[in-house]
C-alpha positions as CSV (number, residue, x, y, z in Angstrom):
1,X,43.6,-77.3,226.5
2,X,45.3,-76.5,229.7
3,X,48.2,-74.9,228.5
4,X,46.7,-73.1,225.4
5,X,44.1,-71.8,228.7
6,X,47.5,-71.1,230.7
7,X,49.3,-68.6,227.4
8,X,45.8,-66.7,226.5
9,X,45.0,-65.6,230.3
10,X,49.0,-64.5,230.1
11,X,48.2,-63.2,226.7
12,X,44.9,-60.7,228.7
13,X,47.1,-59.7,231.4
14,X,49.7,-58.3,229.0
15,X,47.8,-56.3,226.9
16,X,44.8,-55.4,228.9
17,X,46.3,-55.4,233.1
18,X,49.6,-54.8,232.7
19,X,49.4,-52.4,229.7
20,X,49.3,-49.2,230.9
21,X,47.6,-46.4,228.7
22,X,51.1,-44.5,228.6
23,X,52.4,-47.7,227.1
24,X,49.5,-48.6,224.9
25,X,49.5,-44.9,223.2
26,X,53.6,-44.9,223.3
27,X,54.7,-47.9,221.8
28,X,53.6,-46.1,218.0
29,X,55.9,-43.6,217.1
30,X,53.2,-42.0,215.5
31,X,52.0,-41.4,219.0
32,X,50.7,-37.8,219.7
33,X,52.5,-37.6,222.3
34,X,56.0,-37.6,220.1
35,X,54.9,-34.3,218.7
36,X,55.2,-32.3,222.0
37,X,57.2,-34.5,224.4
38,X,60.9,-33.5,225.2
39,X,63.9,-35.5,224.7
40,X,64.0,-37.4,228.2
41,X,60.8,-39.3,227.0
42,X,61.9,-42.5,226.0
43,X,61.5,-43.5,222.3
44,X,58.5,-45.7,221.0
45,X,60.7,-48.4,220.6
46,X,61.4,-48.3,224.4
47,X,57.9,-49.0,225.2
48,X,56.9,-51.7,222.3
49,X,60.0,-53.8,223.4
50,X,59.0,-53.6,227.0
51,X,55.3,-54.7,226.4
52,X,56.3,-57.4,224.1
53,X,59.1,-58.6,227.0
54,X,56.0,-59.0,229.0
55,X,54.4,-60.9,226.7
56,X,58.0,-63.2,226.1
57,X,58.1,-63.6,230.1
58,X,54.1,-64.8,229.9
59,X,55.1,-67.7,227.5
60,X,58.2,-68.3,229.2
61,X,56.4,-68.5,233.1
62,X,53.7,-70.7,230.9
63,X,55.9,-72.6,228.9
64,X,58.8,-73.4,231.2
65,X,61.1,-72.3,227.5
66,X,63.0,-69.7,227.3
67,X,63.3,-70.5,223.3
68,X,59.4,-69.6,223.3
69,X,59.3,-66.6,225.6
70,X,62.3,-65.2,222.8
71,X,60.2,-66.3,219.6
72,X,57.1,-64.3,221.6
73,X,59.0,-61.4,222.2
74,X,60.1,-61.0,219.0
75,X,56.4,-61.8,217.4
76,X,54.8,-60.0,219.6
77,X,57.0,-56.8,219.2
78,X,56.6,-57.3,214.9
79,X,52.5,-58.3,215.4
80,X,52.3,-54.7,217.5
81,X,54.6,-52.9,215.2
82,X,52.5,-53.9,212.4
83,X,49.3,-53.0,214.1
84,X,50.6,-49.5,214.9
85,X,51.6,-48.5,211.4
86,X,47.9,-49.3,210.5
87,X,49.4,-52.2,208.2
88,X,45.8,-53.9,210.2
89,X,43.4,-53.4,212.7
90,X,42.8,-54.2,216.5
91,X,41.3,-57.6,215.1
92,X,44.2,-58.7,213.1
93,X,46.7,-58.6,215.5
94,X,44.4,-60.6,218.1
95,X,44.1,-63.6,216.0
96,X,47.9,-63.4,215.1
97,X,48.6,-63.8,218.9
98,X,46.1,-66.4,219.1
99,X,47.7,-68.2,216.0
100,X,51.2,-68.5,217.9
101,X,50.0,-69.2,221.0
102,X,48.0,-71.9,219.2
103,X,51.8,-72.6,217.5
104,X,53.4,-73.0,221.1
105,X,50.8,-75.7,222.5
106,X,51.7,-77.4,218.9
107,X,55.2,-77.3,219.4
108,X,55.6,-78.5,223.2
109,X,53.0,-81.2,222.2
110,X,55.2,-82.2,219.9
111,X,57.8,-82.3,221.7
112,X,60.1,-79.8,219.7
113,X,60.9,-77.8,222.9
């Protein structure tokens, strides 16, 4: 109970303290901001990979594996991806972070990693 504690108050710090709004409104590229920003603005991309490197160094710091903080960086970049094309809602991609966090106690538990 410890450790799933340990990954969702990493989970809340990555997307609500250390998410800035800049980041939270650039990481879609169908951002508003794409429509009138010049070419020295970095790309959506840029920003989602960056937030979900936060995310990958929260399960990593948690975990003690850096095989988890990759899976969660990946995951977490497709979850927010999928959230910004409106493929779900705000909802969706809460539980789906949940769900692997939940998958990472499961695993070290086991003793996979």
């Amino acid at each position: 109970m410890t450790l799933f504690f340990q990954f969702l108050v990493g989970h809340a710090l990555g997307d609500y303290v250390f998410q800035r709004d800049i980041m939270a409104k650039s990481k879609s590229r169908h951002a508003a901001i794409y429509k009138t920003a010049g070419p020295s603005f970095p790309a959506w991309y840029y920003w989602l990979a960056s937030h979900a490197l936060v995310h990958g160094g929260a399960v990593f710091i948690v975990s003690g594996s850096m095989l988890l903080g990759v899976v969660e960086t990946v995951l977490h970049f497709l979850i927010d991806f999928c959230k910004c094309e409106h493929w779900f809602n705000l909802h969706v991609d809460q539980v789906l972070h949940i769900l692997c966090k939940l998958a990472y106690v499961y695993i070290i538990y086991q003793g996979w990693v």
